[in-house]
Structure formats: structure tokens, C-alpha cells
PyMOL CGO cylinders between C-alpha atoms (Angstrom):
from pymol import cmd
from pymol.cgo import CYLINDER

trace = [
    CYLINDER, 37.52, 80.83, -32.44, 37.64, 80.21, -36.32, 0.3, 1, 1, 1, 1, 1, 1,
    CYLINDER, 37.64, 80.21, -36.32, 39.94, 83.39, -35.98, 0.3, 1, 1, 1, 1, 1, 1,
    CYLINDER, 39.94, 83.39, -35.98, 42.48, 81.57, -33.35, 0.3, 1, 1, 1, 1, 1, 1,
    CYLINDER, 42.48, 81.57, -33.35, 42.36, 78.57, -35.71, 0.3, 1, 1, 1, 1, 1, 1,
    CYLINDER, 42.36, 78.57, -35.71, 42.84, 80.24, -39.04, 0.3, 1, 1, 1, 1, 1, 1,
    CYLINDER, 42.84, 80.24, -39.04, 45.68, 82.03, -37.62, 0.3, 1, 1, 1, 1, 1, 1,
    CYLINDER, 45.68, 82.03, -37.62, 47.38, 78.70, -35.87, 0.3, 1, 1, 1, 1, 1, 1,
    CYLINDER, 47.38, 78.70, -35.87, 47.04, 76.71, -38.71, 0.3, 1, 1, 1, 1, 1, 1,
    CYLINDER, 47.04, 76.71, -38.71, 48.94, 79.75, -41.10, 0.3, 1, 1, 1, 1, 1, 1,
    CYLINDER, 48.94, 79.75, -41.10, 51.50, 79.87, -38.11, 0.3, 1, 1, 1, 1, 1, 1,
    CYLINDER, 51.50, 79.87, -38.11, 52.22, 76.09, -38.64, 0.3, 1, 1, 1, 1, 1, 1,
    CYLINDER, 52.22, 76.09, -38.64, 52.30, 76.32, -42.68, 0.3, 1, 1, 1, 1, 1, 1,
    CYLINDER, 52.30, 76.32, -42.68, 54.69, 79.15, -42.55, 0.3, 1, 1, 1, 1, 1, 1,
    CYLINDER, 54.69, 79.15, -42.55, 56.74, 77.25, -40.22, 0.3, 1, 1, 1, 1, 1, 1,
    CYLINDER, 56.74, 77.25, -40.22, 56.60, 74.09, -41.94, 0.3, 1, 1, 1, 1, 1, 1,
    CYLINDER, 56.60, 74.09, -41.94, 57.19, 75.90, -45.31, 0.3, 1, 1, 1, 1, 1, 1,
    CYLINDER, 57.19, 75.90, -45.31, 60.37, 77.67, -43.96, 0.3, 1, 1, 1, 1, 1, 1,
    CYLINDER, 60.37, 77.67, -43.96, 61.79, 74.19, -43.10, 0.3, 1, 1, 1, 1, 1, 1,
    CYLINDER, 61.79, 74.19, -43.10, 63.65, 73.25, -46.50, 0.3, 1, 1, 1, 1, 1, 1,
    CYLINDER, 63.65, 73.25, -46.50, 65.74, 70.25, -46.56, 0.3, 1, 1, 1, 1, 1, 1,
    CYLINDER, 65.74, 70.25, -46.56, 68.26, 72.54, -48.20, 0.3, 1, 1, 1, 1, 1, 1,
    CYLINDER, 68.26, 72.54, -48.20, 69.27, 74.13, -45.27, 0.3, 1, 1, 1, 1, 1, 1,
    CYLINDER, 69.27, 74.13, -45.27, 70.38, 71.14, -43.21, 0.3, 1, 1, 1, 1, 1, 1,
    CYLINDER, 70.38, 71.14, -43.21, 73.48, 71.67, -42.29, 0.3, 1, 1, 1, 1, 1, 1,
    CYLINDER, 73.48, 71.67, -42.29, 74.06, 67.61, -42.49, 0.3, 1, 1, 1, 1, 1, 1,
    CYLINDER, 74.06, 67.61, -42.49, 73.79, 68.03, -46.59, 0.3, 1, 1, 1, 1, 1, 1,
    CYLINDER, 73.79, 68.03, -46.59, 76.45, 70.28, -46.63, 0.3, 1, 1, 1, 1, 1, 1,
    CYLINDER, 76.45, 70.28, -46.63, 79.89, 68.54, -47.45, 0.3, 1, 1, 1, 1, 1, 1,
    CYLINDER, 79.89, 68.54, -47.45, 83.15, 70.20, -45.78, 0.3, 1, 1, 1, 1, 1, 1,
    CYLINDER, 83.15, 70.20, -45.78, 85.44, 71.38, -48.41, 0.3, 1, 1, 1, 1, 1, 1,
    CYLINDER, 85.44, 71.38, -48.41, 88.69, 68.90, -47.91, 0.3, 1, 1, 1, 1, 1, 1,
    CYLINDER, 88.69, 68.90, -47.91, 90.56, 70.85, -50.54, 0.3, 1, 1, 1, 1, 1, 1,
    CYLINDER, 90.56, 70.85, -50.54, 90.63, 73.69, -52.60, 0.3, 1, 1, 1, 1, 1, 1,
    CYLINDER, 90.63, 73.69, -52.60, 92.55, 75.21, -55.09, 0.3, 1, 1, 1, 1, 1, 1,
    CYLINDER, 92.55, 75.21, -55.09, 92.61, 77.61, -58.48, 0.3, 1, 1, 1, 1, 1, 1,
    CYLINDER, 92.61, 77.61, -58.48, 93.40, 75.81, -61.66, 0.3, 1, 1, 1, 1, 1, 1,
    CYLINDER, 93.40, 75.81, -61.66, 94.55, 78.34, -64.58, 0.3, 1, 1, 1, 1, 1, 1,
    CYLINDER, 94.55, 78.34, -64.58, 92.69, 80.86, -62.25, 0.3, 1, 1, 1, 1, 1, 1,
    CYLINDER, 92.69, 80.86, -62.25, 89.26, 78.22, -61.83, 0.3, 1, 1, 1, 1, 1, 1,
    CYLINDER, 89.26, 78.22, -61.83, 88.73, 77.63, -58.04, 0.3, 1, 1, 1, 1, 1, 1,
    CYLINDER, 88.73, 77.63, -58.04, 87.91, 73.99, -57.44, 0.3, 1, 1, 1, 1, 1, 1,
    CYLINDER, 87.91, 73.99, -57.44, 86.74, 72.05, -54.23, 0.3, 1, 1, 1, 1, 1, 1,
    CYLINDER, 86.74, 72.05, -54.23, 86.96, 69.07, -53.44, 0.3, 1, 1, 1, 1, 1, 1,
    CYLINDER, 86.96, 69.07, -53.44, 84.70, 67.71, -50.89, 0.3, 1, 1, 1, 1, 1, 1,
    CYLINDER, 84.70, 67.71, -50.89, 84.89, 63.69, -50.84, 0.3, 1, 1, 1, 1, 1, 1,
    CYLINDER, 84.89, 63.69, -50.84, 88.10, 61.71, -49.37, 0.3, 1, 1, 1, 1, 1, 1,
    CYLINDER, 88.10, 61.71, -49.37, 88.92, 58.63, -49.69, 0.3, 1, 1, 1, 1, 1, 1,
    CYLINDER, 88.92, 58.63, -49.69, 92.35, 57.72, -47.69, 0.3, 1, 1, 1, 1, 1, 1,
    CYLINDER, 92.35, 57.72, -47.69, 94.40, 54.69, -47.79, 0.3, 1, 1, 1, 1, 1, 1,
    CYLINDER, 94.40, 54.69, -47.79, 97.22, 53.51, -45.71, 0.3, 1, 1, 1, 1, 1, 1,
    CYLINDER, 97.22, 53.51, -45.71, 99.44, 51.02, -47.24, 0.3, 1, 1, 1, 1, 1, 1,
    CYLINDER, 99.44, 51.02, -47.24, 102.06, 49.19, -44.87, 0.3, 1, 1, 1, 1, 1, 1,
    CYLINDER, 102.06, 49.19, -44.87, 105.52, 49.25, -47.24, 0.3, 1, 1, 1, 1, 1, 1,
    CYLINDER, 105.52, 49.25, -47.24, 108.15, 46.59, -46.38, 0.3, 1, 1, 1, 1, 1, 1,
    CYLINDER, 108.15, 46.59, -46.38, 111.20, 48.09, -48.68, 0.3, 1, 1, 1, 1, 1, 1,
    CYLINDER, 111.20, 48.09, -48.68, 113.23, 45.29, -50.00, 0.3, 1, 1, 1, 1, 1, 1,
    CYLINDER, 113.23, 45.29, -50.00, 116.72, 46.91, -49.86, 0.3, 1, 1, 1, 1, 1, 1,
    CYLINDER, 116.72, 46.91, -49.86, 116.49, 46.68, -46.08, 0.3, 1, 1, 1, 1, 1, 1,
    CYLINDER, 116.49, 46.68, -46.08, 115.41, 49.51, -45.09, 0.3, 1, 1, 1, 1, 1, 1,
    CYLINDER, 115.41, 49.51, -45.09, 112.71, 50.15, -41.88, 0.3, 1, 1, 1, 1, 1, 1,
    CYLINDER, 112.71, 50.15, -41.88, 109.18, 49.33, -43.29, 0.3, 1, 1, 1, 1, 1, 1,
    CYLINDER, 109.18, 49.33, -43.29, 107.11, 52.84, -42.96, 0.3, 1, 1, 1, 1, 1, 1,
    CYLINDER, 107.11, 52.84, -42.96, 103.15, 53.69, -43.93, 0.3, 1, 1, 1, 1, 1, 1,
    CYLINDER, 103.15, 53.69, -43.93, 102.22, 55.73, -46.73, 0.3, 1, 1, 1, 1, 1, 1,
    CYLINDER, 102.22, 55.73, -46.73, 98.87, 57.64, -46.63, 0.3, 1, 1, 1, 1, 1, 1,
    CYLINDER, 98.87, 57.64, -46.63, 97.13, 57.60, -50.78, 0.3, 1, 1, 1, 1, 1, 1,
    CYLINDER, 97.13, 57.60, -50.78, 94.87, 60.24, -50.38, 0.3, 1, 1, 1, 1, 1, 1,
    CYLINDER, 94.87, 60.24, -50.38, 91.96, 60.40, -53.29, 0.3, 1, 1, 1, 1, 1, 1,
    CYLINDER, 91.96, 60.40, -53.29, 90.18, 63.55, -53.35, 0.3, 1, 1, 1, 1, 1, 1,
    CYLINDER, 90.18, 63.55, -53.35, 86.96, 64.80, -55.58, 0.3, 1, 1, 1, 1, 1, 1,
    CYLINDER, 86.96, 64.80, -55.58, 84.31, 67.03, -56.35, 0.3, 1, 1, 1, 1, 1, 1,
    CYLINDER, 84.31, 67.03, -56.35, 81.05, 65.50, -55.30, 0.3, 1, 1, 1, 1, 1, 1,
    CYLINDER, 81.05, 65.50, -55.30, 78.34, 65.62, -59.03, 0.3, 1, 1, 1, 1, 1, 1,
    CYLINDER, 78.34, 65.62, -59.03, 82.05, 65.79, -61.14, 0.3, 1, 1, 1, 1, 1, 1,
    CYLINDER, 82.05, 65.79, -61.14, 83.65, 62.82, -61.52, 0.3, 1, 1, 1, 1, 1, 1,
    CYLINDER, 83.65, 62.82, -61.52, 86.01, 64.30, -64.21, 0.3, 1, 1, 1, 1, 1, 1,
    CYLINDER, 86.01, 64.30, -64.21, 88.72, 66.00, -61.96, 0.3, 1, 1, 1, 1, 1, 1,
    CYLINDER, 88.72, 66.00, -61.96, 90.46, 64.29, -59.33, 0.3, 1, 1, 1, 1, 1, 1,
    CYLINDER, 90.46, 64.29, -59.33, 93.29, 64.91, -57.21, 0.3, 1, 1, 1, 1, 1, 1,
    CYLINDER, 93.29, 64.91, -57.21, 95.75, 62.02, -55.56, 0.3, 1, 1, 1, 1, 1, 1,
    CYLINDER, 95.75, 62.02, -55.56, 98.43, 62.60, -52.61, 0.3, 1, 1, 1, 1, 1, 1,
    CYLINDER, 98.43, 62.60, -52.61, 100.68, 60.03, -51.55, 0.3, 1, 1, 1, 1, 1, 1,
    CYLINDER, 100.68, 60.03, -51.55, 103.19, 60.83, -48.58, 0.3, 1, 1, 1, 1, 1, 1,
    CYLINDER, 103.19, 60.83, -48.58, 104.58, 59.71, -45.57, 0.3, 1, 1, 1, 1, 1, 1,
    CYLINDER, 104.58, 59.71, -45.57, 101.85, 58.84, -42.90, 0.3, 1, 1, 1, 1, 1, 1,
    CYLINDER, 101.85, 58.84, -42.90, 102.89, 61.16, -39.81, 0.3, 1, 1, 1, 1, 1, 1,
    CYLINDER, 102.89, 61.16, -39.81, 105.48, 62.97, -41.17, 0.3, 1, 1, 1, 1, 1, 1,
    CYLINDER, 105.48, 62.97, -41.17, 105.31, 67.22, -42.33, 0.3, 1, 1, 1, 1, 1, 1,
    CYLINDER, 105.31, 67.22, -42.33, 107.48, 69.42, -44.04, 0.3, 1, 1, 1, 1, 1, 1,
    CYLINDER, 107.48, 69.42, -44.04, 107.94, 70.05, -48.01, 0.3, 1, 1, 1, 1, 1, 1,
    CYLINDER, 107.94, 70.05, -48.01, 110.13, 66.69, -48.88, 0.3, 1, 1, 1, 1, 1, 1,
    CYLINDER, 110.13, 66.69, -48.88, 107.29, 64.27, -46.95, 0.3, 1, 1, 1, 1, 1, 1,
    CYLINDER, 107.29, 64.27, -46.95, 104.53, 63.99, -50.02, 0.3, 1, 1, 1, 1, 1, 1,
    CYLINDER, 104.53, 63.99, -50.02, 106.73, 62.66, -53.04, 0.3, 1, 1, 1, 1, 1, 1,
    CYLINDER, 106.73, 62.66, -53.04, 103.10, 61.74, -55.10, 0.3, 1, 1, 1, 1, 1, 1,
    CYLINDER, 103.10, 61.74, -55.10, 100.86, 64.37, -55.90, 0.3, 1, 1, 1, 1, 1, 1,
    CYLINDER, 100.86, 64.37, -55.90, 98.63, 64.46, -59.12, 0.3, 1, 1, 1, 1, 1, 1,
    CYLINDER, 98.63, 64.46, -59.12, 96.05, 66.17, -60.84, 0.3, 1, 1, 1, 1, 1, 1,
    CYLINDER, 96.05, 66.17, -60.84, 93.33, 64.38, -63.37, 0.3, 1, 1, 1, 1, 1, 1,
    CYLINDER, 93.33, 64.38, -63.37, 91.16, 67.10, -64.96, 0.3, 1, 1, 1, 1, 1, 1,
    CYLINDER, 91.16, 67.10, -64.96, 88.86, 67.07, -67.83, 0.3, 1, 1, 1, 1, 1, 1,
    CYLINDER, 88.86, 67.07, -67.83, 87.90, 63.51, -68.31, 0.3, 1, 1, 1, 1, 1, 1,
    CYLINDER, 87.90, 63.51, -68.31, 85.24, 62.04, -69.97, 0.3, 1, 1, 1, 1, 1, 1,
    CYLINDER, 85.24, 62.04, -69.97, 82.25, 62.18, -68.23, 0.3, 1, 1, 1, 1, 1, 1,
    CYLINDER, 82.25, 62.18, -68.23, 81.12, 58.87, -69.92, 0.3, 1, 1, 1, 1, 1, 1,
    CYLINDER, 81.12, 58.87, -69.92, 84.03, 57.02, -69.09, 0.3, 1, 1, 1, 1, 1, 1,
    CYLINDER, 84.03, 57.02, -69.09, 85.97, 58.74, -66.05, 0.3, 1, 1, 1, 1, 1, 1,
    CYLINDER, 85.97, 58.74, -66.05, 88.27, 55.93, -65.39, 0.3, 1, 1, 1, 1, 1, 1,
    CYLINDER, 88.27, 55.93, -65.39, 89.91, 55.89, -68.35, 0.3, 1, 1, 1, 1, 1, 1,
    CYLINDER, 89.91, 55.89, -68.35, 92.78, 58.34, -67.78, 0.3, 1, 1, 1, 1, 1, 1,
    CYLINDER, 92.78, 58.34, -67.78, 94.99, 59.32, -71.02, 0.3, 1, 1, 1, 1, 1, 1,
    CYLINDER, 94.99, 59.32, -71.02, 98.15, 60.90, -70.73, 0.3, 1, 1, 1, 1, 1, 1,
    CYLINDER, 98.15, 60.90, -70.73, 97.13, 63.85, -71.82, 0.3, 1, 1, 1, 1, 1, 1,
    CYLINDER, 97.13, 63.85, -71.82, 94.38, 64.25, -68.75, 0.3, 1, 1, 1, 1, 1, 1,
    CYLINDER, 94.38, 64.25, -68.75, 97.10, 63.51, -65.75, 0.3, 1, 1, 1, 1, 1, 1,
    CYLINDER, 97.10, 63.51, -65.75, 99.13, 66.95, -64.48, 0.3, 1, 1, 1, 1, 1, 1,
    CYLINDER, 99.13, 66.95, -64.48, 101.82, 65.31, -62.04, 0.3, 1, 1, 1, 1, 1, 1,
    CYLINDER, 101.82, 65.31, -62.04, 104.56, 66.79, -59.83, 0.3, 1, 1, 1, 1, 1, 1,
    CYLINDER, 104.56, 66.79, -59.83, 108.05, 66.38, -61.53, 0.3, 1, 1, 1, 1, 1, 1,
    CYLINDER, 108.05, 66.38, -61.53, 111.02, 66.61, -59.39, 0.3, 1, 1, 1, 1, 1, 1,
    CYLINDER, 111.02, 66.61, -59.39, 113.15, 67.42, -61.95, 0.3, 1, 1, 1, 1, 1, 1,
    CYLINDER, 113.15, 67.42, -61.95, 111.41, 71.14, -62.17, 0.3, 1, 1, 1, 1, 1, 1,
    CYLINDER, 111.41, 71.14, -62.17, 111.52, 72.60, -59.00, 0.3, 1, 1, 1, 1, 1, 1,
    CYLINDER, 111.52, 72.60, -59.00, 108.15, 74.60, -59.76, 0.3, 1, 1, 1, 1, 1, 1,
    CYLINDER, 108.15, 74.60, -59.76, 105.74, 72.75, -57.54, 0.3, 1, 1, 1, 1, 1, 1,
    CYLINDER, 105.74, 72.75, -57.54, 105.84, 72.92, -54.08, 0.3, 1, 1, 1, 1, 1, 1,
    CYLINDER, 105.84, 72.92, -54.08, 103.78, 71.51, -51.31, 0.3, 1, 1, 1, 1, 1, 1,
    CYLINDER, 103.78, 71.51, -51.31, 103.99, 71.47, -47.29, 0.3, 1, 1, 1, 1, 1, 1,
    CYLINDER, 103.99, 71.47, -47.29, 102.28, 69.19, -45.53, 0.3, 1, 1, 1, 1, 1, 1,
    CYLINDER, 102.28, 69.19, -45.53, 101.92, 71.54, -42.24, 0.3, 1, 1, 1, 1, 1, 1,
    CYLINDER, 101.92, 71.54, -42.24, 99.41, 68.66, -39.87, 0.3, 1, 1, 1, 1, 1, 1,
    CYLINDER, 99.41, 68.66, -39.87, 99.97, 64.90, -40.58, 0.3, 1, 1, 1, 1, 1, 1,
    CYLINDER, 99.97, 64.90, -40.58, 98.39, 63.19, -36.99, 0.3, 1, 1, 1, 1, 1, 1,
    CYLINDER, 98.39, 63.19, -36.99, 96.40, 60.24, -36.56, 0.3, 1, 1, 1, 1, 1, 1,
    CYLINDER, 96.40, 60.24, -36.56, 93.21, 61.25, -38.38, 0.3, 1, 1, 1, 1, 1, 1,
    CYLINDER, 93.21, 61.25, -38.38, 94.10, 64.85, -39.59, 0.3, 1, 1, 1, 1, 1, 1,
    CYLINDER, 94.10, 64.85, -39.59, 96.39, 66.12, -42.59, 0.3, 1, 1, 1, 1, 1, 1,
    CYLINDER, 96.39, 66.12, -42.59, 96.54, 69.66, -43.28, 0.3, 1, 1, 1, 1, 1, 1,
    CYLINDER, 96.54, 69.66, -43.28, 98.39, 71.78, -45.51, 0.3, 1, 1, 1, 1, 1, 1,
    CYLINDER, 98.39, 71.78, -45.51, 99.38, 74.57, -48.50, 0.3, 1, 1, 1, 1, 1, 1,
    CYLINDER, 99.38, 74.57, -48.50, 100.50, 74.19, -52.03, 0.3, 1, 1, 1, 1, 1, 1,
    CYLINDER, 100.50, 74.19, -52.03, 101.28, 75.97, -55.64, 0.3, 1, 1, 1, 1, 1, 1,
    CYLINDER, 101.28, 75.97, -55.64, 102.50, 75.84, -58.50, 0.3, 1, 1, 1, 1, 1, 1,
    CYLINDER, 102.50, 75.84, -58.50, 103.32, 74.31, -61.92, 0.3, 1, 1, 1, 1, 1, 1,
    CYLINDER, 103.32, 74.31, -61.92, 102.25, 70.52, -62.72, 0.3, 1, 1, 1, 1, 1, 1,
    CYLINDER, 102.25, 70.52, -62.72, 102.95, 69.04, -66.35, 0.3, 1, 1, 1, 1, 1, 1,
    CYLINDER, 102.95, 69.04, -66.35, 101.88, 66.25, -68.23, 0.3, 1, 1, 1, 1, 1, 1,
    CYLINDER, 101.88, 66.25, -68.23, 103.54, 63.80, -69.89, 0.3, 1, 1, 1, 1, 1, 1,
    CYLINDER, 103.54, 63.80, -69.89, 103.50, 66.14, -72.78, 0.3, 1, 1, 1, 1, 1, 1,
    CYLINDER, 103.50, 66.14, -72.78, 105.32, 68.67, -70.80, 0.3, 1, 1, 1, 1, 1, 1,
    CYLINDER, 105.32, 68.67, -70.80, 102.05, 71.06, -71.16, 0.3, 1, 1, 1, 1, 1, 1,
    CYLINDER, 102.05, 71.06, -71.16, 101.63, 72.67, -67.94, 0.3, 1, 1, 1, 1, 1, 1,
    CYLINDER, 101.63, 72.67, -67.94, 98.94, 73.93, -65.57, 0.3, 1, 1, 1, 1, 1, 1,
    CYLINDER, 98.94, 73.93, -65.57, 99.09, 76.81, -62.86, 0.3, 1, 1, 1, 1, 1, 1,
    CYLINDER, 99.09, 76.81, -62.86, 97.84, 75.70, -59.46, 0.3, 1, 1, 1, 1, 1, 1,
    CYLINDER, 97.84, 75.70, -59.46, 97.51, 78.36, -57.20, 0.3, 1, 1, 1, 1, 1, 1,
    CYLINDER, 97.51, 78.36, -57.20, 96.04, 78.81, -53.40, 0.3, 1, 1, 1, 1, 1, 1,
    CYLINDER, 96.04, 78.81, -53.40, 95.71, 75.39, -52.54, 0.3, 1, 1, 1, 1, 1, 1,
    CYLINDER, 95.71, 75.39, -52.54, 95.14, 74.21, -49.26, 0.3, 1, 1, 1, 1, 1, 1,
    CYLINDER, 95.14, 74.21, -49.26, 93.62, 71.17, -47.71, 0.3, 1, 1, 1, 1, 1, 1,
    CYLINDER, 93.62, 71.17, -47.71, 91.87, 70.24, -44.04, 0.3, 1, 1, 1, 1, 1, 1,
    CYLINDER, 91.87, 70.24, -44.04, 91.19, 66.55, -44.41, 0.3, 1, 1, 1, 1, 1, 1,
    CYLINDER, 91.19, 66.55, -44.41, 89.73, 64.75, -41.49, 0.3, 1, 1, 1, 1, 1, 1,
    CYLINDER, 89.73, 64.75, -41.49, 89.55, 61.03, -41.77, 0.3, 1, 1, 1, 1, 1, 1,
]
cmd.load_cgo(trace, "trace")
């Protein structure tokens, strides 16, 4: 009997031992976006997106924009913002796209010049398609150079994002 019991109550350590929080699949955050900056691959796994209702004054049709905020969960040094046209895909929809990198940890919303890496359309060397734009799903590819205000650039390569919101 002390046998039985000795070997139940190992059974029930091992199997409570085994258990680690770490492997709940719950902790784990989806990767929204990823991409290689100067050849370091980044993910961002936490969203935050806006719509914003836009009324143009020159009489146009109002339309929705989507902001979407996206960054690495533990960093809050790099960031990433997309603004486009809510349901609309295609390479001329996003006409906002901007990368923050390197801030100080101390202070991560202040943003110097220096820090923000932004889509110019006067340089045709960034280019993004926005392949999935539905109700609560945007998907989609881009690459290329971004610059800041200094006109020093940065190489983004293999991005892609899933976001579900």
C-alpha cells in the first residue's frame, strides 16, 4: 500500500510540475506585424486601432480612416503607425505609415525628429499593399526605404501584417 501511495503521489508531482504557466497558450500574444529593420526582425504584437469619421470641408463625401498603432509588448521604444482608408486595398489606400525606433526608454513619448522614419511620396522607394481591409481584419505586405526628417534612411524589408481587431 505505502508502495501504491508513494508512487500516486510522484505521479501527481510530476504532473503538477510539468504544468508551467509558460506554456499557456493564452500568454502567448499573436504577432500583428513583423518586419526586418536594417536586417533586425521586429514584431509587433499589441494593436491599438482607431476609426476616425472625416467630414472633408471642400465638399467632398465624408469617408473613415482606420489609425492603426502597433508595438512590441516589454519595448516601448519602437512603434509603428498606419493610417488608410477603412475598407479599401490596393497600394494608393494607406497614405500614413511611420516608423518610431530607438526612443528613450525613460521618456518614450517624447518623439524627436531624428527618432520618426516616415513614408515620403516624393521618393517612390516605399511601398505598401494593403491586400484584406474588412470589418475587423486588415492584412497586408510592405518594403522599403523610410527617411527622416533628416533625409537619413532605414531599410524595411519583409513586412507583413495580420491584424484582427
Amino acid at each position: 500500500m505505502k508502495k501504491i501511495l508513494s508512487f500516486i503521489i510522484i505521479l501527481t508531482s510530476v504532473i503538477f510540475l510539468s504544468c508551467d504557466s509558460s506554456n499557456n497558450p493564452a500568454d502567448v500574444k499573436a504577432i500583428a506585424l513583423k518586419a526586418s529593420i536594417n536586417g533586425v526582425p521586429l514584431y509587433f504584437d499589441t494593436v491599438k486601432v482607431k476609426k476616425e469619421n472625416v467630414v472633408p470641408t471642400n465638399g467632398n463625401a465624408p469617408y473613415t480612416d482606420l489609425i492603426v498603432t502597433l508595438t512590441i509588448s516589454g519595448d516601448p521604444t519602437k512603434r509603428i503607425i498606419i493610417q488608410l482608408a477603412d475598407k479599401e486595398i490596393g497600394t494608393e489606400t494607406c497614405y500614413y505609415f511611420v516608423y518610431t525606433g530607438d526612443l528613450d526608454p525613460r521618456n518614450p513619448n517624447y518623439i524627436g525628429t531624428d527618432y520618426q522614419y516616415v513614408r515620403r511620396f516624393d521618393r517612390d522607394k516605399f511601398s505598401i499593399d494593403i491586400t484584406e481591409n474588412s470589418e475587423n481584419t486588415l492584412k497586408g505586405v510592405f518594403s522599403g526605404k523610410l527617411l527622416n526628417f533628416n533625409s537619413e534612411s532605414i531599410l524595411v524589408s519583409e513586412g507583413s501584417f495580420d491584424i484582427k481587431y
